[in-house]
KOLGUNU-160734 format. One record per residue (C-alpha): residue in one letter; x, y, z. Coordinates in nm, 4 decimals. Layout:
<pts>
(pt A,(X,Y,Z));
...
</pts>
This chain:
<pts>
(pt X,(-1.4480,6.9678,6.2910));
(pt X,(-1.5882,7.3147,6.2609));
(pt X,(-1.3529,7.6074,6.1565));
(pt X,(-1.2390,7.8064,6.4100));
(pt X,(-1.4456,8.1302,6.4107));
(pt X,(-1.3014,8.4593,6.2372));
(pt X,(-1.0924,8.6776,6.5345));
(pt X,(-1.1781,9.0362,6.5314));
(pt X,(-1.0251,9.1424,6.8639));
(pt X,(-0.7997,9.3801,6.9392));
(pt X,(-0.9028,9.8068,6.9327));
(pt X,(-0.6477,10.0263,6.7845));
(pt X,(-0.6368,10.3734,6.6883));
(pt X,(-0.5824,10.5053,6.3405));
(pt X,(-0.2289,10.5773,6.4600));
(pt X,(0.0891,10.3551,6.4975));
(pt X,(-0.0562,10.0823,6.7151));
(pt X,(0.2350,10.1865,6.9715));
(pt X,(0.1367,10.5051,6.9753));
(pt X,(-0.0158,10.6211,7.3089));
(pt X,(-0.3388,10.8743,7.2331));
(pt X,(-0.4068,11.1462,7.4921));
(pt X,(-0.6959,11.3402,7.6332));
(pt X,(-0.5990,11.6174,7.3908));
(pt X,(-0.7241,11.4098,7.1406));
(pt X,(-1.0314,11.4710,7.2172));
(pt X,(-1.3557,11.3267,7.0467));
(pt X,(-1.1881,11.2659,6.6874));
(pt X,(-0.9696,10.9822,6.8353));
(pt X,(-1.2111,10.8304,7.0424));
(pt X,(-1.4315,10.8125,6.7512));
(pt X,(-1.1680,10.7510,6.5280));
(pt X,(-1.0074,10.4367,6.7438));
(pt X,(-1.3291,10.2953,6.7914));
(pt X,(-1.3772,10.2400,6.4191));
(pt X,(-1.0490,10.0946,6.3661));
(pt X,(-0.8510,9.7858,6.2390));
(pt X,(-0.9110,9.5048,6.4296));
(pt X,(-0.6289,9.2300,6.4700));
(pt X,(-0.6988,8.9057,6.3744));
(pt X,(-0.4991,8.7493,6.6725));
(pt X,(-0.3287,8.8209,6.9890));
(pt X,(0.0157,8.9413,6.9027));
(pt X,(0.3485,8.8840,7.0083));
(pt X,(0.5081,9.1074,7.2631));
(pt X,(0.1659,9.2265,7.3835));
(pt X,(0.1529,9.0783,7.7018));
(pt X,(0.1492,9.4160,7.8553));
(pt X,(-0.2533,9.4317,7.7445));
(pt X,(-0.5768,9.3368,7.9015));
(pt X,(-0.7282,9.1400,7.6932));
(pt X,(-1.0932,9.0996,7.7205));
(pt X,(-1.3587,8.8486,7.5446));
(pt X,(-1.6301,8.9880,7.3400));
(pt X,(-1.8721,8.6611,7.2057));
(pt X,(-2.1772,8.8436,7.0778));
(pt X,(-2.4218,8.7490,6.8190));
(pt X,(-2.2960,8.9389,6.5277));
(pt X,(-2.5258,8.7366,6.2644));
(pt X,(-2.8946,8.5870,6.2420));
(pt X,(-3.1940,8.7294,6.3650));
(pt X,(-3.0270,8.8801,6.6981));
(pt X,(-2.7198,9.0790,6.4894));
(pt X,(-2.8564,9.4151,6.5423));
(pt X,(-2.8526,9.3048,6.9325));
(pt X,(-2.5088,9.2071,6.9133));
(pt X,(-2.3446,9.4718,6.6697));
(pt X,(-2.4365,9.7185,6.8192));
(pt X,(-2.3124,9.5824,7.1810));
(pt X,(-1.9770,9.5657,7.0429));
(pt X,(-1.9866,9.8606,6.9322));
(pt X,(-2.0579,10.0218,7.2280));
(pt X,(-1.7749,9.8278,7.3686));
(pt X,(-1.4918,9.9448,7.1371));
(pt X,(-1.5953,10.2952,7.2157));
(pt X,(-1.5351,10.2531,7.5801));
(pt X,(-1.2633,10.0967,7.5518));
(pt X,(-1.1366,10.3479,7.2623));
(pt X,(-1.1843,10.6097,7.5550));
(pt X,(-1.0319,10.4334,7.8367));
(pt X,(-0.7224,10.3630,7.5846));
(pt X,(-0.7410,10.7189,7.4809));
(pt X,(-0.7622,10.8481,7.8335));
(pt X,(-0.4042,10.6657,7.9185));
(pt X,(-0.5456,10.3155,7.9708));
(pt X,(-0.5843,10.1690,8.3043));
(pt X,(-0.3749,10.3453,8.5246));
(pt X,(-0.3915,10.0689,8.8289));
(pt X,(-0.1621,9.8626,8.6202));
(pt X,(0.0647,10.1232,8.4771));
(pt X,(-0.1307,10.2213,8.1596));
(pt X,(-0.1821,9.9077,8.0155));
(pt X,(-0.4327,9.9144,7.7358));
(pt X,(-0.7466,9.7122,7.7283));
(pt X,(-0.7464,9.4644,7.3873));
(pt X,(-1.1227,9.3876,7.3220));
(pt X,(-1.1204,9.0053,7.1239));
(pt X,(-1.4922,8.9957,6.9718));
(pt X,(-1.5940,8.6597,6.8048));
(pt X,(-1.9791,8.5669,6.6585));
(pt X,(-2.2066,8.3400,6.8848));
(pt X,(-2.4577,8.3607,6.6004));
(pt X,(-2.7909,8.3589,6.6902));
(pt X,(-2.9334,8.0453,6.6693));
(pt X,(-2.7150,7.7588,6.7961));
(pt X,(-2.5918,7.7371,7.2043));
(pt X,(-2.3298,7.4571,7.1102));
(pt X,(-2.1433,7.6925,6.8792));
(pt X,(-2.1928,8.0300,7.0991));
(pt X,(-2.0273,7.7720,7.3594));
(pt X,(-1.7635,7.6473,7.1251));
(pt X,(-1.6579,8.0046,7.0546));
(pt X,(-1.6240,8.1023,7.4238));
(pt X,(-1.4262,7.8056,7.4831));
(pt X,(-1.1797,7.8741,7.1944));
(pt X,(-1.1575,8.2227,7.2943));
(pt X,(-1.0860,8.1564,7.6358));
(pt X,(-0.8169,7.8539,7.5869));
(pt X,(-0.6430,8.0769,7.3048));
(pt X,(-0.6665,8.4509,7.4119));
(pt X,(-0.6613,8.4418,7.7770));
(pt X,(-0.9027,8.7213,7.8433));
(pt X,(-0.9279,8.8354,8.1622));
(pt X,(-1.3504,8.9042,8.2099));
(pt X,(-1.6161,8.8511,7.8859));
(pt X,(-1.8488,9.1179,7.7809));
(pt X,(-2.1620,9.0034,7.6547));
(pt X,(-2.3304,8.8253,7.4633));
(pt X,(-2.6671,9.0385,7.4087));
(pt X,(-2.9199,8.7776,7.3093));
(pt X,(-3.0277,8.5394,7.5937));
(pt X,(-3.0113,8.2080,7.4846));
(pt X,(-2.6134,8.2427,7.3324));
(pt X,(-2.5680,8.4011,7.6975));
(pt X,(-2.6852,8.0781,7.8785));
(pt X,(-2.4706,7.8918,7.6354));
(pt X,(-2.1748,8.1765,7.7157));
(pt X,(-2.2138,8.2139,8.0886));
(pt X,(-2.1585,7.8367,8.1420));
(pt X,(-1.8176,7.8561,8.0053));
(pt X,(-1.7539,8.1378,8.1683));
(pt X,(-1.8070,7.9504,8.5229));
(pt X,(-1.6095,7.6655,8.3861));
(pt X,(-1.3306,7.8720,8.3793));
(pt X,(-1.3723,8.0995,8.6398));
(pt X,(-1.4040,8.4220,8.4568));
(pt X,(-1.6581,8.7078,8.5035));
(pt X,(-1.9126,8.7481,8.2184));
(pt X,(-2.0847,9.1211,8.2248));
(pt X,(-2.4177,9.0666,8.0337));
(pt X,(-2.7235,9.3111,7.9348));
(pt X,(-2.9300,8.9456,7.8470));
(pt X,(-3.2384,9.0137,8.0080));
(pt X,(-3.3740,8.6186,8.0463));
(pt X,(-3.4418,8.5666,8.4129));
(pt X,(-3.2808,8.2262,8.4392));
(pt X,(-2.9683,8.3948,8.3631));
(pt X,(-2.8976,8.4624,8.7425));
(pt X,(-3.1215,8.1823,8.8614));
(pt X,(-2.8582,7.8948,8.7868));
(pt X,(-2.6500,7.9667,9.0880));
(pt X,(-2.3759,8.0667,8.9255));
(pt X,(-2.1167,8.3378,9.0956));
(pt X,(-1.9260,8.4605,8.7859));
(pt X,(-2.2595,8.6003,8.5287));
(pt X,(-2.2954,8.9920,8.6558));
(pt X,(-2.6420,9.0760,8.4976));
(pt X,(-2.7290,9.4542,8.4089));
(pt X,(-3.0446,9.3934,8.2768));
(pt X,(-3.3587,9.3576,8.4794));
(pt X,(-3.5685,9.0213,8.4649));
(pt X,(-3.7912,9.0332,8.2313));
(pt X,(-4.1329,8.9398,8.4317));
(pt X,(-4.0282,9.2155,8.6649));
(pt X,(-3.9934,9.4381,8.3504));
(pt X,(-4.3160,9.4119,8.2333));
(pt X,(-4.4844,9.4787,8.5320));
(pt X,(-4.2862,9.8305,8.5690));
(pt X,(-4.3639,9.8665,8.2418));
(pt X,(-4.7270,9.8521,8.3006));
(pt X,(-4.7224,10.0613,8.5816));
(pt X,(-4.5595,10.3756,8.4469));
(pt X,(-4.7840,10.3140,8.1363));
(pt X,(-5.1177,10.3357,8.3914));
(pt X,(-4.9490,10.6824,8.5207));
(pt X,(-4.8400,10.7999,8.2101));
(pt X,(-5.1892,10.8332,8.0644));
(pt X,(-5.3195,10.9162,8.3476));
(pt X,(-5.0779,11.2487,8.3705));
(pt X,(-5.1831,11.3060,7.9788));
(pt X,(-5.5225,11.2319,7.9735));
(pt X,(-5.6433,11.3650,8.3238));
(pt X,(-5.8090,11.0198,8.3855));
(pt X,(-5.7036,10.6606,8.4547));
(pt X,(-5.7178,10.4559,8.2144));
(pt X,(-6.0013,10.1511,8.2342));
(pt X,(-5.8721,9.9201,8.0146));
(pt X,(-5.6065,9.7058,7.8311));
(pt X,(-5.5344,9.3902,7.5992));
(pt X,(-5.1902,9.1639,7.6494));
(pt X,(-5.0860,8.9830,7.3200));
(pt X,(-4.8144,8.7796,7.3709));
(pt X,(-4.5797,8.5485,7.2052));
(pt X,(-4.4604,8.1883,7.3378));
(pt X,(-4.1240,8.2576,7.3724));
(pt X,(-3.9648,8.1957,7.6894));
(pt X,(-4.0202,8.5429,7.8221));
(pt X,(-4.3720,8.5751,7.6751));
(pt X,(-4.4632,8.2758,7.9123));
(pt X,(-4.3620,8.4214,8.2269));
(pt X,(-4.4866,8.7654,8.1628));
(pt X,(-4.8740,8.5902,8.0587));
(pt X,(-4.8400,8.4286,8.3974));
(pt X,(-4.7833,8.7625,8.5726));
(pt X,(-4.8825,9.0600,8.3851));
(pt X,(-5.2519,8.9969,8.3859));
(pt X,(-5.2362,8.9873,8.8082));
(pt X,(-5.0641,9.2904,8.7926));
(pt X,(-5.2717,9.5041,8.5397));
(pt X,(-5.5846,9.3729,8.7381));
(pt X,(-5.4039,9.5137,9.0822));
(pt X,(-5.4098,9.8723,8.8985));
(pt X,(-5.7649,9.8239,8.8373));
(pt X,(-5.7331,9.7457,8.4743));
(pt X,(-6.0151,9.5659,8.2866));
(pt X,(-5.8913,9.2950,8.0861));
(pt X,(-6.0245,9.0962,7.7850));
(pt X,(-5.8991,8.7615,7.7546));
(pt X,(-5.5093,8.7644,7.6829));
(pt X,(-5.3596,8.6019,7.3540));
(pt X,(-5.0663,8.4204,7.2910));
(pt X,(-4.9258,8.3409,6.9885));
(pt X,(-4.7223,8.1071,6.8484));
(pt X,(-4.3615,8.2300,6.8023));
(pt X,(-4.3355,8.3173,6.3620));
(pt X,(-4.6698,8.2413,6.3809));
(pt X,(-4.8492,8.5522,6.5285));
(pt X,(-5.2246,8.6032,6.4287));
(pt X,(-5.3258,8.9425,6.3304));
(pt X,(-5.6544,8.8718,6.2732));
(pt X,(-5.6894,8.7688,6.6084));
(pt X,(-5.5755,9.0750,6.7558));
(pt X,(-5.7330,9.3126,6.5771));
(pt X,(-6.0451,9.1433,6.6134));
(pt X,(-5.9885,9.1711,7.0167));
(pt X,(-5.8922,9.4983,6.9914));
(pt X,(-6.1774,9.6148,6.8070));
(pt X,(-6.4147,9.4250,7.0235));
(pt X,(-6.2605,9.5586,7.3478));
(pt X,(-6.1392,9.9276,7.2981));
(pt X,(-5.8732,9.8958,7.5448));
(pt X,(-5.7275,10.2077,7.6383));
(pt X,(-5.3622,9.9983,7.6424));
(pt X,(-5.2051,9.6996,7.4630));
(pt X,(-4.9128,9.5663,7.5682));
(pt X,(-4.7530,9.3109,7.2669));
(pt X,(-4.4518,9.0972,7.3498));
(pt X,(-4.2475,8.9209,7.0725));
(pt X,(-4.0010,8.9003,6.8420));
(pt X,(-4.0212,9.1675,6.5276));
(pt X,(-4.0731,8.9597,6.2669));
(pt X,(-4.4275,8.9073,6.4409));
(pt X,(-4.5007,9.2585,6.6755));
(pt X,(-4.3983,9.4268,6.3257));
(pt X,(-4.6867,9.2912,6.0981));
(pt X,(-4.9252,9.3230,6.4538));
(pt X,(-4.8752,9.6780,6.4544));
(pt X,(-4.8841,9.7732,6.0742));
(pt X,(-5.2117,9.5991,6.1167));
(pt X,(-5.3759,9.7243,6.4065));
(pt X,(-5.3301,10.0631,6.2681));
(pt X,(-5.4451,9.9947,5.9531));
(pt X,(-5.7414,9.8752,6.0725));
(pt X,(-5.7758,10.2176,6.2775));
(pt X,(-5.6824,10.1380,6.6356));
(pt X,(-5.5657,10.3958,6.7986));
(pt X,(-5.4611,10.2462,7.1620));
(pt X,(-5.1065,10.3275,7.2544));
(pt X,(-4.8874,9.9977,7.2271));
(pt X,(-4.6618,9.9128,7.4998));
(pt X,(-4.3801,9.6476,7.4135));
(pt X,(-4.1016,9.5308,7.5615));
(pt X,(-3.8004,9.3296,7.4119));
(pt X,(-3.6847,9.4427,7.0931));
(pt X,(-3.9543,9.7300,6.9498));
(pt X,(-3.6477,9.9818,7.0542));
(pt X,(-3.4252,9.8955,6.7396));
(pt X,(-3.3206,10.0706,6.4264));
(pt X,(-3.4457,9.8041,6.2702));
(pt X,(-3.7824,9.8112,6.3792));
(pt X,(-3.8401,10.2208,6.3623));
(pt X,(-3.7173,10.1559,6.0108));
(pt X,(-3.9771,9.8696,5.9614));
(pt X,(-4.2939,10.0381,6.0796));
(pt X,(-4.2213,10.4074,5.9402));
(pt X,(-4.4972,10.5902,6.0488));
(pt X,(-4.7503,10.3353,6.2354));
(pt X,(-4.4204,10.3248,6.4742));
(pt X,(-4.6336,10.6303,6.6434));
(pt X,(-4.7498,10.5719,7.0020));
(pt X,(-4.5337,10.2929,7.0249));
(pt X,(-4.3605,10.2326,7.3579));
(pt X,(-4.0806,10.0415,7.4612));
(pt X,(-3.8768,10.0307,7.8669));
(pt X,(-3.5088,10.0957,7.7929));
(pt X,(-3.2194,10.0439,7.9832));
(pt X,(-3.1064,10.3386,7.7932));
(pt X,(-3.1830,10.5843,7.5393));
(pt X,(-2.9463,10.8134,7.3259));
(pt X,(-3.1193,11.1237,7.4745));
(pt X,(-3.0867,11.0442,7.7906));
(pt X,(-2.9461,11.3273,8.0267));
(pt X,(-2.6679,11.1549,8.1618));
(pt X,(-2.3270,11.1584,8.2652));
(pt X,(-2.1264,11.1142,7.9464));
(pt X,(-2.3966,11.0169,7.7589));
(pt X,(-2.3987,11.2987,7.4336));
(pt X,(-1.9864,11.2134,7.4553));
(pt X,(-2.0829,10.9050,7.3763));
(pt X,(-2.3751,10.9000,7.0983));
(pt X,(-2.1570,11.2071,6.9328));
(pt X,(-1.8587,10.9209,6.9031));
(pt X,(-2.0724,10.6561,6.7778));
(pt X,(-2.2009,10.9421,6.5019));
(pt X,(-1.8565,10.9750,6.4109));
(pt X,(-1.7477,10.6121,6.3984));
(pt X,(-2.0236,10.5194,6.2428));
(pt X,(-2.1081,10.7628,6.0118));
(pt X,(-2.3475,10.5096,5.7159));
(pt X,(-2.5349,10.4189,6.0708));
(pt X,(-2.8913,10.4968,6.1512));
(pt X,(-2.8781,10.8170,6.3715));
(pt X,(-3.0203,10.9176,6.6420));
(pt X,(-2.9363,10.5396,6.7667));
(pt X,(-3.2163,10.3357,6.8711));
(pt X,(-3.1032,10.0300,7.0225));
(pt X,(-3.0129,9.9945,7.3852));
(pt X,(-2.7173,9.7745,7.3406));
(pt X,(-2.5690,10.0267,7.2489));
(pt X,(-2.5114,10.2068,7.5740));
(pt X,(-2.5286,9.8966,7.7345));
(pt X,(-2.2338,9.7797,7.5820));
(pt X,(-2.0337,10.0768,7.6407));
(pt X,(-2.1848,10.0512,7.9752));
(pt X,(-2.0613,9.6948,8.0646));
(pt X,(-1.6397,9.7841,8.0008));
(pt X,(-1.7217,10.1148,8.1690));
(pt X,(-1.7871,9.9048,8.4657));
(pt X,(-1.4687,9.6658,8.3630));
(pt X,(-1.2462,9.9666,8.3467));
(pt X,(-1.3501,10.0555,8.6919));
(pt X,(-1.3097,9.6942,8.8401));
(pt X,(-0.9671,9.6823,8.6757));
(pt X,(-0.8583,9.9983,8.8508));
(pt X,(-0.9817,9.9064,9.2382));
(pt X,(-0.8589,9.5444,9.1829));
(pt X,(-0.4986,9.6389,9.0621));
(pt X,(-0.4411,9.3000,8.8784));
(pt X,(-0.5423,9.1189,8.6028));
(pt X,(-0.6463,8.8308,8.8054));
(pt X,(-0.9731,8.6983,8.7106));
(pt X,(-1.0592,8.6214,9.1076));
(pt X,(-0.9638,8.9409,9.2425));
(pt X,(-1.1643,9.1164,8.9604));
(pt X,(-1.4457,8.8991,8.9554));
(pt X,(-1.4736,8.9885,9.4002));
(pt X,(-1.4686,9.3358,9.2858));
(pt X,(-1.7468,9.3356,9.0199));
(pt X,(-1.9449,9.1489,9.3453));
(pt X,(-1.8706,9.4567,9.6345));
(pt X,(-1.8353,9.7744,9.4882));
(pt X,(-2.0931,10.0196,9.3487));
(pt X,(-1.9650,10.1639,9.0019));
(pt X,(-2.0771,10.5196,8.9193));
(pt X,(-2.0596,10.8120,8.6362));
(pt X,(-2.2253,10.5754,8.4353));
(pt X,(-2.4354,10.6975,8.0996));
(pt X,(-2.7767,10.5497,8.2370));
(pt X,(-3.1052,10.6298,8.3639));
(pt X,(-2.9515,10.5474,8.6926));
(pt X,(-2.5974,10.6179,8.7052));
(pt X,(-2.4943,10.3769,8.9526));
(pt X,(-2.4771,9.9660,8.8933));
(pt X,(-2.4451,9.7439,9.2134));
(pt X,(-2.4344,9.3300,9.1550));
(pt X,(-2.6356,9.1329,9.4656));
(pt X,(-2.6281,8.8309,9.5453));
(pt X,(-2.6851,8.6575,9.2705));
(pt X,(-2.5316,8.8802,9.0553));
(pt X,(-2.8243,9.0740,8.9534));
(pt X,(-2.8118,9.4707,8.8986));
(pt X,(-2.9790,9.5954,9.2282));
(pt X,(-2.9902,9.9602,9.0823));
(pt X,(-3.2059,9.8987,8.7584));
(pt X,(-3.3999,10.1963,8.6365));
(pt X,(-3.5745,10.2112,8.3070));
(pt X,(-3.7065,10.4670,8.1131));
(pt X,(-4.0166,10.4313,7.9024));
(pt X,(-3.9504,10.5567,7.5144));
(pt X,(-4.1508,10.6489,7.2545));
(pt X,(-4.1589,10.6134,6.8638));
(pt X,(-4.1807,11.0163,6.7627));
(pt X,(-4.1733,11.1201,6.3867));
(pt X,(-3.9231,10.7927,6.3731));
(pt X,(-3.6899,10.9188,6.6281));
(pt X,(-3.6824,10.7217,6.9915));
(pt X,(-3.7596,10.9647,7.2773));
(pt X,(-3.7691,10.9392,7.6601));
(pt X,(-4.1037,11.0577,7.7758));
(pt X,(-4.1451,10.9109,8.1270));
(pt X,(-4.0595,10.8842,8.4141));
(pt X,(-4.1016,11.2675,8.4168));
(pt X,(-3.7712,11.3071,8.5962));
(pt X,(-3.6261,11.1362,8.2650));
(pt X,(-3.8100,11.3074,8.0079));
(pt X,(-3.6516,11.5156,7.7440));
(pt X,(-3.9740,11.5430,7.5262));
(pt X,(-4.3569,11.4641,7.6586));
(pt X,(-4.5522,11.1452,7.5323));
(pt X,(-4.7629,11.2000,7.2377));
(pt X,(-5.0880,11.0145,7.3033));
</pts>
């Protein structure tokens, strides 16, 4: 039988664990508690907790996903604990219980839920950042009858009629389409004309395939011309290929889909070989690890994020000034989304906690499907779950590689710096 995985759950402060931080502590402590110990088990005598589930992929190829979820979790919940817990239920602290999906293997991401859920008792799951652990996750979730607040983006996610998965994230095939809209009117603003012109290279990953079935409509519906899409077989990307296309065709856009380890070498080598199109791409292109990969061909890259680290937002330089200071060895400005969407998702716990009073899993899970939750650090403040559990509020922001920092150029209501085309 496998090993149970390593426990990593509970937040606590630098201080005596029973000692309760204030408000007056101010930034240090939040900071400061989200970098701290983290008990190997639910103790003893802490019944008086929340405990919520963390499963996130915190190794393989989707770690930087999942790390830096979690870590936007523990500094949430290092606030809320900071700020005198949830008040609804008398103070009681939230105890975040992470445990690793991994990346690559459904049965254990839902072995892991399972043994979290029999063992710990948590009362809602955050998570679990990379879509194919969350299919794995979200089914034990509805087993048990537990809400699961995910940032996955896979469409299917809220397709499986399930009424406990509350999905931030937009779908990705609707994604792509925004994406290639406010790319259409964000060169048109810069340049004074409309652009003619774009290439889609795409990868065969699950995603890929539904955006090569849609994207090409759409781009033609803005009056796009379009040389013949690629795809690309996932690990298997051909650069030749594409810079072959694009030097044929001239397009005035690309959008690339993929995973890094093939949109990295794609862009080293279109620019190498002198193209100067900006590159739209969804999915991962806005990570630390991928600025950090591409150095200075990362230029005119452009990536839709659910949220950005200079984002003019309620709460939002709190929060990137905590993760500076509990995090200090850390890449900096942040890059990755998951970030804020982690801190995001027990933001939007903390509030279903407080209007549902209990730490029954029903009454919190028919909150998390009525209210609105607002105050929240993202390009729209406000999250409301339909019917199928969907965000109904999405907004995205485009972002753009700058001299290696990620900046939000567009919408123009977002912007804190304008595109560099």
């Amino acid at each position: 039988m496998e090993p149970a995985p390593r426990r990593r759950p509970v937040q606590k402060s630098a201080e005596h664990d029973n000692v309760q931080l204030t408000r007056r502590a101010g930034l240090a402590g939040f900071a400061a508690s989200a970098a701290g110990t983290l008990l190997p088990r639910r103790l003893a005598g802490r019944e008086a907790e929340i405990v919520v589930g963390a499963p996130n992929a915190l190794s393989g190829v989707f770690a930087d996903l999942g790390t830096r979820g979690l870590w936007g979790m523990q500094l949430a919940v290092a606030r809320i604990n900071s700020g005198g817990g949830v008040k609804a239920l008398g103070g009681a602290r939230i105890a975040l219980v992470s445990a690793d999906t991994t990346s690559d293997d459904p049965a254990r991401a839902a072995d892991v839920t399972r043994r979290m859920i029999e063992q710990d008792r948590p009362v809602a799951l955050l998570g679990a950042g990379a879509s194919t652990m969350t299919l794995a996750v979200q089914a034990e979730a509805e087993r048990a009858e537990i809400p699961l607040i995910t940032s996955a983006s896979a469409d299917g996610i809220v397709n499986r009629g399930y009424r406990h998965t509350f999905k931030m994230a937009p779908q990705g095939g609707a994604l792509w389409n925004w994406t290639a809209s406010n790319a259409y009117a964000l060169w048109r603003e810069a340049k004074g004309r409309t652009p003619r012109s774009a290439l889609i290279v795409m990868g065969d990953d699950a995603v890929g395939q539904v955006v090569l079935k849609h994207l090409p409509e759409h781009a033609r519906s803005l009056g796009l011309a379009l040389a013949p899409p690629l795809a690309f077989r996932t690990g298997r990307a051909d650069v030749q290929a594409a810079v072959a296309a694009a030097r044929r065709h001239r397009p005035d856009l690309i959008f690339l889909g993929g995973f890094p380890s093939d949109t990295v070498p794609l862009i080293k080598a279109l620019r190498a070989a002198g193209v100067p199109a900006p590159v739209f791409g969804a999915g991962l292109l806005g990570t630390d690890a991928v600025g950090k990969g591409l150095g200075s061909a990362a230029d005119k890259l452009f990536t839709p994020m659910a949220w950005t680290w200079d984002l003019a937002a309620f709460g939002n330089k709190e929060l990137v000034a905590a993760y500076k200071e509990a995090h200090p060895d850390q890449p900096y400005p942040p890059a990755n989304e998951q970030l804020g969407q982690g801190y995001v998702a027990a933001m939007i716990l903390r509030q279903a906690l407080e209007t549902a009073a209990s730490r029954d899993a029903r009454k919190i899970r028919a909150v998390l499907a009525t209210q609105e939750f607002a105050g929240l650090p993202y390009p729209n403040p406000t999250v409301r779950f339909g019917e199928k559990g969907l965000n109904v509020n999405n907004t995205a922001v485009l972002a753009e590689w700058i001299k290696g920092e990620l900046r939000t150029v567009w919408p123009r209501s977002q912007q804190t710096v304008p595109p560099m085309l």
